[in-house]
C-alpha positions as CSV (number, residue, x, y, z in Angstrom):
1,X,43.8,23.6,-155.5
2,X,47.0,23.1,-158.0
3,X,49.5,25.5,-157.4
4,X,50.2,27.1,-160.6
5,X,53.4,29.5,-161.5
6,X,50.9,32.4,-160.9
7,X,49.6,31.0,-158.2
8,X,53.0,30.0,-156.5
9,X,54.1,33.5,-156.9
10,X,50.8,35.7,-155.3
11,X,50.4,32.3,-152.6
12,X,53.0,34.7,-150.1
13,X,51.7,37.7,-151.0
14,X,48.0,36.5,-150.0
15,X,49.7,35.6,-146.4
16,X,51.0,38.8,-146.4
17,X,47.9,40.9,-147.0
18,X,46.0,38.4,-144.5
19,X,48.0,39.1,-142.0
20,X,48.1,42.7,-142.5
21,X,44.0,43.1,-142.8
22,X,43.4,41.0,-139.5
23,X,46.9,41.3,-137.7
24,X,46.8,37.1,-136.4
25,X,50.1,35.7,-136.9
26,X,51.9,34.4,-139.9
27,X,51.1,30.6,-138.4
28,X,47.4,31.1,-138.4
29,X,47.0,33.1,-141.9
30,X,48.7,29.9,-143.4
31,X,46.9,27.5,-141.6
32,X,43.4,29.4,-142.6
33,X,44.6,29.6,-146.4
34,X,44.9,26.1,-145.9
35,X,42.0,25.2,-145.2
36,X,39.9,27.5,-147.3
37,X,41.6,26.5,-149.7
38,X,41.4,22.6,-148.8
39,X,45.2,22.1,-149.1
40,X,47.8,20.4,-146.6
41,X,50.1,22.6,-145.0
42,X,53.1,20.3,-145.7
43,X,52.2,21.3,-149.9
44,X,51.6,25.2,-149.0
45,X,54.9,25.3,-147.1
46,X,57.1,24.3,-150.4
47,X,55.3,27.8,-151.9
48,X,56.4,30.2,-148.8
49,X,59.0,32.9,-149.4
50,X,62.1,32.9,-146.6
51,X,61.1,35.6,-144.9
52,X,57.6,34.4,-144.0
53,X,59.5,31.0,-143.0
54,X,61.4,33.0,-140.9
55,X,58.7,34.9,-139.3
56,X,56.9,31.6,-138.3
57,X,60.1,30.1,-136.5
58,X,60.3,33.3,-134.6
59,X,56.3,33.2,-133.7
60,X,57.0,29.1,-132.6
61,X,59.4,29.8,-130.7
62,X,58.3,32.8,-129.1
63,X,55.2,30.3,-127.7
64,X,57.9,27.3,-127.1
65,X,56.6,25.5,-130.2
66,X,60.0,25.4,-131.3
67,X,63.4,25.4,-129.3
68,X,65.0,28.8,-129.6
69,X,68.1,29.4,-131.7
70,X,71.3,31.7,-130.2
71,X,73.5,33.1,-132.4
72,X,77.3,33.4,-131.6
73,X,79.7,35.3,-133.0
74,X,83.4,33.8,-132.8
């Protein structure tokens, strides 16, 4: 699949609505795009929006995929 401007622009909103319909994590309805769609992850991660970025760093580190981040305020 080529990621067009149309395509790039619905690509989050098709992770959104998956994740809404079956209620997996934001990881997995990536991942399963993926590979419907026969596309590397690395390539579908350039077309994510910030917030669904942010949503999988919470989900890996809430399973110790990825170390957990502390915010301090000085």
């Amino acid at each position: 699949m080529i990621f067009t401007e149309e395509s790039k622009s619905s690509f989050s909103k098709k992770v959104e609505d998956y994740v809404a319909s079956t209620g997996c994590q934001y990881m997995d309805a990536v991942l399963k795009f993926c590979e419907d769609h026969n596309i590397e992850p690395e390539v579908a991660a350039k077309y994510l929006t910030k917030p669904i970025k942010e949503k999988i760093m919470v989900e890996g580190q809430e399973i110790n995929l990825l170390p957990k981040t502390t915010s301090k305020l000085f």
